[in-house]
Chimera marker file (.cmm) of the C-alpha trace (Angstrom):
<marker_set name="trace">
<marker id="1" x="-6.095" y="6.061" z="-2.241" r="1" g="1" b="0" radius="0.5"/>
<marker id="2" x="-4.291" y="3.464" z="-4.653" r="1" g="1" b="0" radius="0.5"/>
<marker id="3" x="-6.167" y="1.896" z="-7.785" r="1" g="1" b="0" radius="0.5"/>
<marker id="4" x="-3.566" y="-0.828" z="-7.053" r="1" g="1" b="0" radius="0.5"/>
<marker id="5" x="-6.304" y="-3.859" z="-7.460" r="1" g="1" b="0" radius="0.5"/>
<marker id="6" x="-7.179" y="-2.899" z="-10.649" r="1" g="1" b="0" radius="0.5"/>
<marker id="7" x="-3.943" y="-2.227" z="-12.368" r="1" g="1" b="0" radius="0.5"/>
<marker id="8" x="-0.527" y="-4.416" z="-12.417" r="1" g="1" b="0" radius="0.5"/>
<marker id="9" x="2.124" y="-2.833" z="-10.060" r="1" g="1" b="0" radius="0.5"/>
<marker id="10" x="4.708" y="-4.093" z="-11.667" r="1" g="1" b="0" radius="0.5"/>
<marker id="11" x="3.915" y="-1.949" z="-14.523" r="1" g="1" b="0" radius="0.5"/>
<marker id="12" x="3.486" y="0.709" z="-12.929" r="1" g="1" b="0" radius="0.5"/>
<marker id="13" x="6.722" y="1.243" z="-11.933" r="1" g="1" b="0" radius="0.5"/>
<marker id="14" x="9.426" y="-1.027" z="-13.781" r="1" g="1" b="0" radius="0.5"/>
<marker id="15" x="7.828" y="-1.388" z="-17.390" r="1" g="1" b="0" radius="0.5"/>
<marker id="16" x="7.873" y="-5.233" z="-18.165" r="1" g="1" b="0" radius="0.5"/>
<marker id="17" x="10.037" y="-6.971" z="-15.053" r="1" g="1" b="0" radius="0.5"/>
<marker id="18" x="9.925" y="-10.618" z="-15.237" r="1" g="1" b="0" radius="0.5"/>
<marker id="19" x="9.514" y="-13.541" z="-12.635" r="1" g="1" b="0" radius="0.5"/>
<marker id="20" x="12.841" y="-14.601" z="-10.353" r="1" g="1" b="0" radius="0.5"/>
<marker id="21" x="14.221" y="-17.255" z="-8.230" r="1" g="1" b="0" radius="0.5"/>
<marker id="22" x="14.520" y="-16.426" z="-4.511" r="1" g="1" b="0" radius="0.5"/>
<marker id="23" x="18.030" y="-16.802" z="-4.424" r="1" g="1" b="0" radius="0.5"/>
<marker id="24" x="17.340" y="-18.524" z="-1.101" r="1" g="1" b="0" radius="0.5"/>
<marker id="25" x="14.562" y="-20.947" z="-1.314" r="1" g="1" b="0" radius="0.5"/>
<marker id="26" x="14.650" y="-20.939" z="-5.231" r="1" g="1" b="0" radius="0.5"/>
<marker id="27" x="11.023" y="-20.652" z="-5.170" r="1" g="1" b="0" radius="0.5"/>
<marker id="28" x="9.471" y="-18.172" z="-8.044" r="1" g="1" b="0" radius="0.5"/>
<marker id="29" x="9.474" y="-14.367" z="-6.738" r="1" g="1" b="0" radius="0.5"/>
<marker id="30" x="7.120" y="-11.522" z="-8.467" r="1" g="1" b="0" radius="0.5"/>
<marker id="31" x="8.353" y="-8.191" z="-9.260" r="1" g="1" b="0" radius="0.5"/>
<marker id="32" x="7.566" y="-5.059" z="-6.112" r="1" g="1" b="0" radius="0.5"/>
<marker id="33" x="7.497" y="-1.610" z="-7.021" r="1" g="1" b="0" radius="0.5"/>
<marker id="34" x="10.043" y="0.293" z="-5.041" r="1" g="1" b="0" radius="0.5"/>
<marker id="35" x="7.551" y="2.127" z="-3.366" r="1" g="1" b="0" radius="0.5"/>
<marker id="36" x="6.274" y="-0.883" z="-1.481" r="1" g="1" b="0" radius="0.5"/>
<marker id="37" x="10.049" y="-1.728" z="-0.144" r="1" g="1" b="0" radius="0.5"/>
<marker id="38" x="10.395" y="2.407" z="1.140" r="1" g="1" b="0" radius="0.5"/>
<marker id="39" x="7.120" y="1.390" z="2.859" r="1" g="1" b="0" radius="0.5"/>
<marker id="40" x="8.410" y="-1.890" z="4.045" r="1" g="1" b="0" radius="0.5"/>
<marker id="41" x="11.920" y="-1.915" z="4.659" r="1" g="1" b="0" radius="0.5"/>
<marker id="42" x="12.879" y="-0.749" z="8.311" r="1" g="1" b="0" radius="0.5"/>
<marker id="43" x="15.001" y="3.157" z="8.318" r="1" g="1" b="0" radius="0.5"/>
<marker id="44" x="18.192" y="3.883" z="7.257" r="1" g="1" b="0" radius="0.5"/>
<marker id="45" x="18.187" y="0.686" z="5.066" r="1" g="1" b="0" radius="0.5"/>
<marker id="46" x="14.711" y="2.218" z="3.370" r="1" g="1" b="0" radius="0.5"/>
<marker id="47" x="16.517" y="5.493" z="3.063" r="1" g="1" b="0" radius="0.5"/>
<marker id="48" x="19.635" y="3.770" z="1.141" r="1" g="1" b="0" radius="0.5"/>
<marker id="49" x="17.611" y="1.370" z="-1.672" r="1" g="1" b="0" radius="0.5"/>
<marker id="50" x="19.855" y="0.702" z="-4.447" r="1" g="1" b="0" radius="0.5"/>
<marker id="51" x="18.037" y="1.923" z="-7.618" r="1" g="1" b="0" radius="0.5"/>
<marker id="52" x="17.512" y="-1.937" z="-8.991" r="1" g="1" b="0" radius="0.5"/>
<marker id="53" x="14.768" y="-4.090" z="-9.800" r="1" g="1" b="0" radius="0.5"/>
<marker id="54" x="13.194" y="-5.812" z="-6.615" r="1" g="1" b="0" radius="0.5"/>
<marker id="55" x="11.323" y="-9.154" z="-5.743" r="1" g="1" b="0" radius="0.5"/>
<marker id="56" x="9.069" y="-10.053" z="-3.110" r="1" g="1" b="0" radius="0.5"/>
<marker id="57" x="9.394" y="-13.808" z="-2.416" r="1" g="1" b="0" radius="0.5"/>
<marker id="58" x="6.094" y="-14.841" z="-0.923" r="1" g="1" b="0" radius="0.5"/>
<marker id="59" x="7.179" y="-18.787" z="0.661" r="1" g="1" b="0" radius="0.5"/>
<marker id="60" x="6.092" y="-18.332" z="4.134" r="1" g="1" b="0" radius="0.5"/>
<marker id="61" x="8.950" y="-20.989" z="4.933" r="1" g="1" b="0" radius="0.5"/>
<marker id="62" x="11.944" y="-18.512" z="3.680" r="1" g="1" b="0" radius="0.5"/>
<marker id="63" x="14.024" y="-16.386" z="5.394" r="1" g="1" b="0" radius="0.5"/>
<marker id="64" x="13.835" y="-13.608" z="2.811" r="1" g="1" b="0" radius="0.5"/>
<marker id="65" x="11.195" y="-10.918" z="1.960" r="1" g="1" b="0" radius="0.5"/>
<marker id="66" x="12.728" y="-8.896" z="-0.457" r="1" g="1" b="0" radius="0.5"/>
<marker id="67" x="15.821" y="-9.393" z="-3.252" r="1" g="1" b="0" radius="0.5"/>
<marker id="68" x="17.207" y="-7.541" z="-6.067" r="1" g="1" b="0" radius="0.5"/>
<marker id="69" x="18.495" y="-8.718" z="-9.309" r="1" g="1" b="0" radius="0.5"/>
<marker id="70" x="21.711" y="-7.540" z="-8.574" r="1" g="1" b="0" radius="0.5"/>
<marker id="71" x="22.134" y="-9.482" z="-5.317" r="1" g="1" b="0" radius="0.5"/>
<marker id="72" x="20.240" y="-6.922" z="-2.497" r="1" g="1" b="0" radius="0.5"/>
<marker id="73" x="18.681" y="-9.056" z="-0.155" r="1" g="1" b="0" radius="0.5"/>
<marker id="74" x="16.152" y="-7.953" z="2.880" r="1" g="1" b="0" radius="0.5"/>
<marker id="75" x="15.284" y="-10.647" z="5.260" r="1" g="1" b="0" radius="0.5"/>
<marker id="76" x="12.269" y="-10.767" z="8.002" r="1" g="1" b="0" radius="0.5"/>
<marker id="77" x="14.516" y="-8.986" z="10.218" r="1" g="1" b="0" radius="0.5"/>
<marker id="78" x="15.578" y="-6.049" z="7.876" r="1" g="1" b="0" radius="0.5"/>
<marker id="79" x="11.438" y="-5.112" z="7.410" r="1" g="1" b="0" radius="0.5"/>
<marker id="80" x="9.202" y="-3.107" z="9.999" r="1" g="1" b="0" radius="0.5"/>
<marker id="81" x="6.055" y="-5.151" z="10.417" r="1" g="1" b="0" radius="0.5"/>
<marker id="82" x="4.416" y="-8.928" z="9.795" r="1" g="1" b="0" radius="0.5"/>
<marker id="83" x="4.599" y="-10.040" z="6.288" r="1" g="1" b="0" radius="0.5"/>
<marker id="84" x="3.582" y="-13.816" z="7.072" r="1" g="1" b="0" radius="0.5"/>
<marker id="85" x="6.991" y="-15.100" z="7.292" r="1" g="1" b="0" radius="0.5"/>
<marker id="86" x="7.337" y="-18.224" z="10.022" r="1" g="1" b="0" radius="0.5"/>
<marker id="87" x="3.984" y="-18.271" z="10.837" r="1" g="1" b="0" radius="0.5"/>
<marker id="88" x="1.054" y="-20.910" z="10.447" r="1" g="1" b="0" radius="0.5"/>
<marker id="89" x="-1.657" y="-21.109" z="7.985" r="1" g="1" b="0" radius="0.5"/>
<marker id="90" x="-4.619" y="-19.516" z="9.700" r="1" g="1" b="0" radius="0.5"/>
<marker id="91" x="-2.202" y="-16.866" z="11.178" r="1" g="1" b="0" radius="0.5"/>
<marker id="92" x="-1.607" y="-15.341" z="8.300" r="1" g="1" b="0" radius="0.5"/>
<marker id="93" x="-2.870" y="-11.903" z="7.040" r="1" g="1" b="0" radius="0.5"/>
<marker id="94" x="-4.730" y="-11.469" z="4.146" r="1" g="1" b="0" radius="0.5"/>
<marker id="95" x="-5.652" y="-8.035" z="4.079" r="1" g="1" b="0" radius="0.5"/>
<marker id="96" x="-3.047" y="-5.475" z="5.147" r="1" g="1" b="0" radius="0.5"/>
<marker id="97" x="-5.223" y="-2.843" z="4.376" r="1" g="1" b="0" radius="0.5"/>
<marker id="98" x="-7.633" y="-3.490" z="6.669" r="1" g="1" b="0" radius="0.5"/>
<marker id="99" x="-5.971" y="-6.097" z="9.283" r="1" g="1" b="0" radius="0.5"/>
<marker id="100" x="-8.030" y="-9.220" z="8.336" r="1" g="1" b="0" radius="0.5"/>
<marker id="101" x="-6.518" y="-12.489" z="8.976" r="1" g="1" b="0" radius="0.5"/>
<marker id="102" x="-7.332" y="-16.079" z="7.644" r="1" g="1" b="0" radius="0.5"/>
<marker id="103" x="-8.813" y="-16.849" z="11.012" r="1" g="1" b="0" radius="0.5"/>
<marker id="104" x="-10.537" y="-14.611" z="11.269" r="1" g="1" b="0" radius="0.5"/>
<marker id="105" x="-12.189" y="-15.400" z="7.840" r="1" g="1" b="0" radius="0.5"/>
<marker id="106" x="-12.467" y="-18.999" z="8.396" r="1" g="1" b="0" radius="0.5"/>
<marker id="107" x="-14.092" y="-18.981" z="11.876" r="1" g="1" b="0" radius="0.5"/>
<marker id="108" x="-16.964" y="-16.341" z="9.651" r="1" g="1" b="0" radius="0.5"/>
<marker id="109" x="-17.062" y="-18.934" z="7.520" r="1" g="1" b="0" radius="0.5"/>
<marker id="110" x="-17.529" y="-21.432" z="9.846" r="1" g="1" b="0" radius="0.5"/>
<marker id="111" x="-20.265" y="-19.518" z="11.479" r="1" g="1" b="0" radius="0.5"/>
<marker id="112" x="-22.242" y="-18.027" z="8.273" r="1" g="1" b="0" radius="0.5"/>
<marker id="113" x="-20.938" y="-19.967" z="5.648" r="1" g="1" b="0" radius="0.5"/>
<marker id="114" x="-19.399" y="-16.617" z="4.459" r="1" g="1" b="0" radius="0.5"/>
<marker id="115" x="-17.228" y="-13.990" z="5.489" r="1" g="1" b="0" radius="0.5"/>
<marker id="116" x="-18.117" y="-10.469" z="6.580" r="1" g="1" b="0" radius="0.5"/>
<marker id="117" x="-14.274" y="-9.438" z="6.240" r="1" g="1" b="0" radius="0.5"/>
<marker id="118" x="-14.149" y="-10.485" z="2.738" r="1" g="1" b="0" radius="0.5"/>
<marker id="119" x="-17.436" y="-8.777" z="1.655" r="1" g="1" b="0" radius="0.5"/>
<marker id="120" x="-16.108" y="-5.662" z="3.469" r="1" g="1" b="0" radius="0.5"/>
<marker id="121" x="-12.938" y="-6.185" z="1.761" r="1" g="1" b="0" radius="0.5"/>
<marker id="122" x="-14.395" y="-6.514" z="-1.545" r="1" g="1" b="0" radius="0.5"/>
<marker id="123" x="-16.685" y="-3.404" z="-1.548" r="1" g="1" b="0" radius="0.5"/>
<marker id="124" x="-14.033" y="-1.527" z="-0.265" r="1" g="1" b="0" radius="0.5"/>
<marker id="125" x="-11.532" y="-2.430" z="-3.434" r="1" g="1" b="0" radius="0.5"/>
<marker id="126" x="-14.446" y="-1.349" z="-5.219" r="1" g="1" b="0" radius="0.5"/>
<marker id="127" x="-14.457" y="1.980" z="-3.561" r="1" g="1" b="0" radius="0.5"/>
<marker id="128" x="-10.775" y="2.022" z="-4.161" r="1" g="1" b="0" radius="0.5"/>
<marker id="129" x="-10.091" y="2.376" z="-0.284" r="1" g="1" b="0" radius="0.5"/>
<marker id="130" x="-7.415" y="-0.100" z="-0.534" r="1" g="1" b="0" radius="0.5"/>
<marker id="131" x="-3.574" y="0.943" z="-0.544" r="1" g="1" b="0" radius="0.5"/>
<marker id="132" x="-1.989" y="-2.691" z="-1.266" r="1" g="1" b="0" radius="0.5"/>
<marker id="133" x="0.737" y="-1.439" z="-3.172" r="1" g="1" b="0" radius="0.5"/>
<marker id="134" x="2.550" y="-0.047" z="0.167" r="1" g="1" b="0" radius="0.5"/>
<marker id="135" x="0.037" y="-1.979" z="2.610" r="1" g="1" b="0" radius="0.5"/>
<marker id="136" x="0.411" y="-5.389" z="1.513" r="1" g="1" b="0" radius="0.5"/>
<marker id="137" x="4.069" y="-6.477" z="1.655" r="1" g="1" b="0" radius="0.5"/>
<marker id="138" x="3.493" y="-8.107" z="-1.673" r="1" g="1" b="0" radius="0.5"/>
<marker id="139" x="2.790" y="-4.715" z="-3.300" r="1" g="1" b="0" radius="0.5"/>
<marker id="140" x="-0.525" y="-6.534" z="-4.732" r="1" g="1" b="0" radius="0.5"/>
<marker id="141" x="-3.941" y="-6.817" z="-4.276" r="1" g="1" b="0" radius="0.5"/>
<marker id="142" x="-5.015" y="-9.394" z="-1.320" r="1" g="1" b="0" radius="0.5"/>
<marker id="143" x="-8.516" y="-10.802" z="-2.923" r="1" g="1" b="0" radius="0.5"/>
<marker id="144" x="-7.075" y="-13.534" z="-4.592" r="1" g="1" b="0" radius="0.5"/>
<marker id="145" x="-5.648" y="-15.058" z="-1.261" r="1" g="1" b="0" radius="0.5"/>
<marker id="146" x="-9.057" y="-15.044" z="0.644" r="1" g="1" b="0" radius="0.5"/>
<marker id="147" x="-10.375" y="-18.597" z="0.798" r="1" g="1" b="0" radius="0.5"/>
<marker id="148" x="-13.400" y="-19.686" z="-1.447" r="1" g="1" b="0" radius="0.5"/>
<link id1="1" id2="2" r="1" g="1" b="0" radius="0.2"/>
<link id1="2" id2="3" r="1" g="1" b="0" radius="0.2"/>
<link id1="3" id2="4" r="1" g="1" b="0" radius="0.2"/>
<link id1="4" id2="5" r="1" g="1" b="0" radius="0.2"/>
<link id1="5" id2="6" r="1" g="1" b="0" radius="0.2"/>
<link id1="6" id2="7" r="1" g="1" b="0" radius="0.2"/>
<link id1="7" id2="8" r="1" g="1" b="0" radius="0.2"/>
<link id1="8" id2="9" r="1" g="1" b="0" radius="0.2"/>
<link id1="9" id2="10" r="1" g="1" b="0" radius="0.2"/>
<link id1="10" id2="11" r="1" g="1" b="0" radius="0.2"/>
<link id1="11" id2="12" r="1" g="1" b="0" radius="0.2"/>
<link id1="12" id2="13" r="1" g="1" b="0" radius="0.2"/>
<link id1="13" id2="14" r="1" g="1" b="0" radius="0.2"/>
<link id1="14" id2="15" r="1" g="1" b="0" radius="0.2"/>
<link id1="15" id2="16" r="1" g="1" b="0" radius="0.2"/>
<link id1="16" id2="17" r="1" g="1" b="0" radius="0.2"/>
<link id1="17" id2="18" r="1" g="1" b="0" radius="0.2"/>
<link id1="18" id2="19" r="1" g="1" b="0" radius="0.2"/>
<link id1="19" id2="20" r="1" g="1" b="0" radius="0.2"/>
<link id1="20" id2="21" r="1" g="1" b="0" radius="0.2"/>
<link id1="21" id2="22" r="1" g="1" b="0" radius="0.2"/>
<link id1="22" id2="23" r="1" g="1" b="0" radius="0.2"/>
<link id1="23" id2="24" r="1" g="1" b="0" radius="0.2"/>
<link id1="24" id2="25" r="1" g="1" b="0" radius="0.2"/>
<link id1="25" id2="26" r="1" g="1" b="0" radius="0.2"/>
<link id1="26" id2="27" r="1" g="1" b="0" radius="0.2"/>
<link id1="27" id2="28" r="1" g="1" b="0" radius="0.2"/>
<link id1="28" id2="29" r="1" g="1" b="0" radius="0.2"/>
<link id1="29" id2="30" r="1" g="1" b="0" radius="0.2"/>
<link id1="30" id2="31" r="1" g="1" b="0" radius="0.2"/>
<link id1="31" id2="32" r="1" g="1" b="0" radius="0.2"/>
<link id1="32" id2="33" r="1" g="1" b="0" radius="0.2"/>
<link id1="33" id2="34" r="1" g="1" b="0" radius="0.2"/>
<link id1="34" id2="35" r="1" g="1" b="0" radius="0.2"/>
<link id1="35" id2="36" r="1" g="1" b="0" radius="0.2"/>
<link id1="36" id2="37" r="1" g="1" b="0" radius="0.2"/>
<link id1="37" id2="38" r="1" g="1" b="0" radius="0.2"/>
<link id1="38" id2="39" r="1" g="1" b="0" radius="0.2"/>
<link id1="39" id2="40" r="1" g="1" b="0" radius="0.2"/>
<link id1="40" id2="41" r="1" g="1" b="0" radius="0.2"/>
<link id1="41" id2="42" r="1" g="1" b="0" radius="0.2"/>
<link id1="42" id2="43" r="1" g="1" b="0" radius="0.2"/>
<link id1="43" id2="44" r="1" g="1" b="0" radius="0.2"/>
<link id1="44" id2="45" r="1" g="1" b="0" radius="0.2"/>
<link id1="45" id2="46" r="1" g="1" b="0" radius="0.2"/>
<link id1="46" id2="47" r="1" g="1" b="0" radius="0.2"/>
<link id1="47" id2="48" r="1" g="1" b="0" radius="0.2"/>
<link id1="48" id2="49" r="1" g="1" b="0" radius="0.2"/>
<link id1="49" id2="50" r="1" g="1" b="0" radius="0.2"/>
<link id1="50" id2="51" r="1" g="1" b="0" radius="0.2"/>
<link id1="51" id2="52" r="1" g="1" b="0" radius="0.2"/>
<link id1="52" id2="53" r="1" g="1" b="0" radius="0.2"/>
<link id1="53" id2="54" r="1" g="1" b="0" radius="0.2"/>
<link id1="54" id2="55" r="1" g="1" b="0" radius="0.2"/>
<link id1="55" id2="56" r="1" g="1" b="0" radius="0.2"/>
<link id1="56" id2="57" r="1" g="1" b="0" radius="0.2"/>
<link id1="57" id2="58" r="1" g="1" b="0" radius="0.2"/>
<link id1="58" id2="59" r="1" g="1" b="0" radius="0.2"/>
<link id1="59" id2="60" r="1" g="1" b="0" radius="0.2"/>
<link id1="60" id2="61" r="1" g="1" b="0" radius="0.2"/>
<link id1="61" id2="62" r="1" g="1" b="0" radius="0.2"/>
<link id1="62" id2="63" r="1" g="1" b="0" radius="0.2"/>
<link id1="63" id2="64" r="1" g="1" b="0" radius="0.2"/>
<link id1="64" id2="65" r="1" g="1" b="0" radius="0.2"/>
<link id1="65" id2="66" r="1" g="1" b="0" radius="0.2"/>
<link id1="66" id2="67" r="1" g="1" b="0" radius="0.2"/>
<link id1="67" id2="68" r="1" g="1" b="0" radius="0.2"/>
<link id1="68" id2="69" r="1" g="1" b="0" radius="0.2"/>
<link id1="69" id2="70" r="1" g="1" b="0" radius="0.2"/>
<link id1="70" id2="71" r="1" g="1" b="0" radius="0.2"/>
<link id1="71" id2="72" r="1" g="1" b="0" radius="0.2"/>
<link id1="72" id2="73" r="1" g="1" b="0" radius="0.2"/>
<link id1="73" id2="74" r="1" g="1" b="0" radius="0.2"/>
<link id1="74" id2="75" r="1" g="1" b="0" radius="0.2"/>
<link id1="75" id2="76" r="1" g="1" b="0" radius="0.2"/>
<link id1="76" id2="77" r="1" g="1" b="0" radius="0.2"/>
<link id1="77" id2="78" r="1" g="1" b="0" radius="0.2"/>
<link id1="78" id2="79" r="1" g="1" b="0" radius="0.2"/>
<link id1="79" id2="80" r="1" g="1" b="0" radius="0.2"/>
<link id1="80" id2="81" r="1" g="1" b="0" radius="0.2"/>
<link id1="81" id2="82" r="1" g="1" b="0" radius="0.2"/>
<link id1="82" id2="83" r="1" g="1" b="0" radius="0.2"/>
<link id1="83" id2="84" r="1" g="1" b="0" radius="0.2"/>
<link id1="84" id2="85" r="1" g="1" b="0" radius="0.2"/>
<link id1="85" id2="86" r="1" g="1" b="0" radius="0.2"/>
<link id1="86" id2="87" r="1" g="1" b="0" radius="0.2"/>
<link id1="87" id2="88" r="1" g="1" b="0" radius="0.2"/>
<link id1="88" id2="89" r="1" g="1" b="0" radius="0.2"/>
<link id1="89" id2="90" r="1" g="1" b="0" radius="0.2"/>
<link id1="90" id2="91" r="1" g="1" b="0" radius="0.2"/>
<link id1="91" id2="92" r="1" g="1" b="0" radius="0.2"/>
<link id1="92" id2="93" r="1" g="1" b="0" radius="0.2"/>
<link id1="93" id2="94" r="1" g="1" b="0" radius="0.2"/>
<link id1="94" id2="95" r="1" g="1" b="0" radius="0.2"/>
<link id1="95" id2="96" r="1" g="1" b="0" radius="0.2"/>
<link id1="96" id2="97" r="1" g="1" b="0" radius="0.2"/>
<link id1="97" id2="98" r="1" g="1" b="0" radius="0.2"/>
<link id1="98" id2="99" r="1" g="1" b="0" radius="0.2"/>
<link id1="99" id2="100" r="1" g="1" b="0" radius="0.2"/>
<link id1="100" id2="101" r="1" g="1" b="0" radius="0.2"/>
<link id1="101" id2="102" r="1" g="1" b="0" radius="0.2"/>
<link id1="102" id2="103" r="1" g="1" b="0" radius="0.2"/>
<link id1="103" id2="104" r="1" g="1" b="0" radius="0.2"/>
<link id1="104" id2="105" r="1" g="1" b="0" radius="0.2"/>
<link id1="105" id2="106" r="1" g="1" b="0" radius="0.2"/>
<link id1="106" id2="107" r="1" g="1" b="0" radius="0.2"/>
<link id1="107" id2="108" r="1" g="1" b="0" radius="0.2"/>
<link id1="108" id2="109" r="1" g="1" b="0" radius="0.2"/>
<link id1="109" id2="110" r="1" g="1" b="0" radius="0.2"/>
<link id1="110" id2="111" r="1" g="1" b="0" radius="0.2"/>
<link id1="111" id2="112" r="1" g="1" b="0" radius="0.2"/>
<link id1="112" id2="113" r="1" g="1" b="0" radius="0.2"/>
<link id1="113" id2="114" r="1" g="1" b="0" radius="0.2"/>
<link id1="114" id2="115" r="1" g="1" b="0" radius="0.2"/>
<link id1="115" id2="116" r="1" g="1" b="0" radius="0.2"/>
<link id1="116" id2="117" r="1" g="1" b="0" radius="0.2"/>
<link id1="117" id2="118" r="1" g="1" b="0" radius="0.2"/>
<link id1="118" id2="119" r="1" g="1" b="0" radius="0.2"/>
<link id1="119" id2="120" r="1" g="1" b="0" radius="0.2"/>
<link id1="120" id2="121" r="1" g="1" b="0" radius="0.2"/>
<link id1="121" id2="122" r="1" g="1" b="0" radius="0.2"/>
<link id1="122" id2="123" r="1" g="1" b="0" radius="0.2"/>
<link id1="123" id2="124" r="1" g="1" b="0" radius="0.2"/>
<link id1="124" id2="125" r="1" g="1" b="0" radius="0.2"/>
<link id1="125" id2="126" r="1" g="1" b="0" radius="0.2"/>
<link id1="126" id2="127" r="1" g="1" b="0" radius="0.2"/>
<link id1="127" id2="128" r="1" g="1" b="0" radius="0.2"/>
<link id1="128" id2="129" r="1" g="1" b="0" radius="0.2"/>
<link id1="129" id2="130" r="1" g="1" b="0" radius="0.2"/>
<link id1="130" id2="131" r="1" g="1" b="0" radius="0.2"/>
<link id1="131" id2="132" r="1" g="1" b="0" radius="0.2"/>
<link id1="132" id2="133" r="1" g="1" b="0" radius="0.2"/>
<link id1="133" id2="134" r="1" g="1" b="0" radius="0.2"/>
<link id1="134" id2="135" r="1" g="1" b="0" radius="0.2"/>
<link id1="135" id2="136" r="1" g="1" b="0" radius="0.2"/>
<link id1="136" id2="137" r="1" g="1" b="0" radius="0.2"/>
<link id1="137" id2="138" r="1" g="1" b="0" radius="0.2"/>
<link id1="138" id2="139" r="1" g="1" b="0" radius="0.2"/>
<link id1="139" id2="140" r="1" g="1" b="0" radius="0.2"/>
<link id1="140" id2="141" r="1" g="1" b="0" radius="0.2"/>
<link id1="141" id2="142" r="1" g="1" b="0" radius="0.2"/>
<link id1="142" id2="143" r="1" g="1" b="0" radius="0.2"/>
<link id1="143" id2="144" r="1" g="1" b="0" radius="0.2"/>
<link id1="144" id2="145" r="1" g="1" b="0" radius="0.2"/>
<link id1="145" id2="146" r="1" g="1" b="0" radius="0.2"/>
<link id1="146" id2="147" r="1" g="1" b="0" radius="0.2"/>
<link id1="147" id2="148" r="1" g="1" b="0" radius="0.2"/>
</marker_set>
């Protein structure tokens, strides 16, 4: 499995990538590794990347999911499964990994005054179970999403 919560992705992969615009919502995008895209983006269009450095713009409100500096752009349509785009707050998922959803996590936390999800989620980073680098749409670690 992936150390991916305990390194930077970015690094891994493209050396010292900086911030973008989403050239659609203007909204500040973080560098992906390519890996996560092959993962993400739906077949032939995964099979045909352009080599190019790639941003994952994480406004649920835009259109786009992934961009390139050089003018690539992959919309919710052009990627295989959910990555939050569209939907409401609590329908979000936090944890691609292992399928955990803000509502879920809130109605634990409404019942316990924690959450089971994120203590299972936690121990299992710590395990280095996790695979967020090609899991998580984001190519990054979930555990800083997961409500106090």
């Amino acid at each position: 499995m992936s150390s991916c919560c305990t390194s930077s992705p970015a690094k891994k992969d493209t050396g010292t990538q900086q911030q973008m615009d989403c050239p659609h919502c203007g909204k500040l995008a973080k560098p992906v590794q390519l890996i996560t895209l092959l993962h993400h983006v739906v077949a032939p269009l995964n099979q045909q990347l352009p080599c190019d450095e790639y941003f994952f713009c994480a406004n649920i409100s835009c259109g786009i999911v992934y961009f390139s500096k050089t003018g690539t752009v992959f919309d919710h349509t052009k990627v295989r499964k959910n990555t939050n785009k569209g939907l409401s707050d609590t329908s979000i998922t936090l944890c691609y990994c292992f399928d955990v959803t803000q509502a879920r996590v809130l109605e634990e936390i409404g019942q316990t005054g924690e959450s089971a999800s994120k203590a299972f989620v936690v121990e299992q980073t710590k395990l280095k179970n996790c695979a967020c680098d090609v899991r998580n749409p984001s190519g990054r670690c979930c555990l800083k999403d997961f409500p106090k």
